[in-house]
C-alpha positions as CSV (number, residue, x, y, z in Angstrom):
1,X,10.2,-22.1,-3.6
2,X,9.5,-18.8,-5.6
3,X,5.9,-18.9,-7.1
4,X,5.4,-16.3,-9.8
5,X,2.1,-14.1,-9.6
6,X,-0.9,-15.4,-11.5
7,X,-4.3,-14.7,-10.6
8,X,-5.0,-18.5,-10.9
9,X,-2.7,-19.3,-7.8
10,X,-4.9,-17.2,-5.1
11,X,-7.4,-18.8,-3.2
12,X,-9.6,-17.5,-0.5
13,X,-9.9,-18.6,3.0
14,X,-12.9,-19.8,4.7
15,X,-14.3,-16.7,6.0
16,X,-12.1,-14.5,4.2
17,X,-15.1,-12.8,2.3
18,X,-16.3,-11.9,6.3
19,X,-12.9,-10.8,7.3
20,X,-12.8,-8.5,3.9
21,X,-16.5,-6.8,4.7
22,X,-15.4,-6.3,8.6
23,X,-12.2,-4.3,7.5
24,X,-14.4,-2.5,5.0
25,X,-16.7,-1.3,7.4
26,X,-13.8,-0.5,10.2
27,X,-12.5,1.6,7.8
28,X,-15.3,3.4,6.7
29,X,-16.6,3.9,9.8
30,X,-13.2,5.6,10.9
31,X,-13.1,7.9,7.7
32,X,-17.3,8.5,8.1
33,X,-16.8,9.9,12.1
34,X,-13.7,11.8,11.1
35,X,-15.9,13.9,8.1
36,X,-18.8,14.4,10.6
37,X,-16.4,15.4,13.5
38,X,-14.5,18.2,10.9
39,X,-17.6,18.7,8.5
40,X,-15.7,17.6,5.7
41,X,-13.1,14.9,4.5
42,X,-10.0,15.0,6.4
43,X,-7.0,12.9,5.6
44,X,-6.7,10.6,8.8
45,X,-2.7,10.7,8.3
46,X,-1.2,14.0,9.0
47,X,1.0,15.2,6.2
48,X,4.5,15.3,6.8
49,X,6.3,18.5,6.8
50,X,9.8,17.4,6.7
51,X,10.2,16.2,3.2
52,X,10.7,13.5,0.8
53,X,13.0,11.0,0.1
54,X,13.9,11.1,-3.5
55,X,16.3,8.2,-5.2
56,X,16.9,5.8,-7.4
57,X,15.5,2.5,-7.6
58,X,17.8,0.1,-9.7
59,X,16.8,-3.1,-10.8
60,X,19.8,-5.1,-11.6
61,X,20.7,-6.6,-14.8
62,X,21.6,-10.1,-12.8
63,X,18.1,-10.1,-11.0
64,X,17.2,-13.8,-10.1
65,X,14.5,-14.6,-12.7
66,X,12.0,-15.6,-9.9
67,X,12.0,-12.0,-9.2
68,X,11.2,-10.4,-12.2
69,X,7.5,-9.5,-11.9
70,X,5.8,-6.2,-12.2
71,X,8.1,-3.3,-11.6
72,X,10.8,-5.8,-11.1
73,X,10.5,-7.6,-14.8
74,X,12.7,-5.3,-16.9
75,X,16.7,-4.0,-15.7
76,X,17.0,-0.1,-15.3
77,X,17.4,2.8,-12.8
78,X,14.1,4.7,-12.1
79,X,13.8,7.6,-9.8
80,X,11.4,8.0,-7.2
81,X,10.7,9.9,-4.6
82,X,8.7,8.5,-1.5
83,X,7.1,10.3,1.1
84,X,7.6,9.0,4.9
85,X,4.5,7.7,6.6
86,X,3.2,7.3,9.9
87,X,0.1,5.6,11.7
88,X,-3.1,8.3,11.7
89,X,-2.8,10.5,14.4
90,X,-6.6,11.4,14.2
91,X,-8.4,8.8,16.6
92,X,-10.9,6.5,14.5
């Protein structure tokens, strides 16, 4: 069964808010110790030096209509280019 996105349809999880606050302060703690470590803000991913991936992204004409939300919702070829990603390499 394909539900289509609606802000109505999401519902939170006991503890959820918690879970949310936890991953907030995780986070911030990583990025806080990496700006006092380097005395500045410091991207915790290194950038990669190899390049980007560029393309097309097509959305076909015959796209089931259960998939056509958000980028997805109108046919057409778009180009894009995407860079690779990797975990951080900085320890947080």
């Amino acid at each position: 069964m394909y539900v289509p996105y609606a802000t109505d349809i999401e519902r939170f999880s006991l503890g959820e808010d918690e879970v949310i606050d936890k991953v907030i302060k995780v986070t911030s703690k990583g990025e806080n110790g990496v700006r006092e470590r380097e005395g500045h803000a410091l991207r915790t991913s290194h950038v990669k030096a190899h390049g980007l991936a560029p393309g097309d992204l097509t959305v076909p004409t015959d796209l089931a209509p259960e998939f056509r939300q958000g980028l997805f919702a109108a046919p057409g070829t778009f180009w894009a280019i995407v860079p690779p990603s990797a975990s951080p390499v900085v320890p947080l």
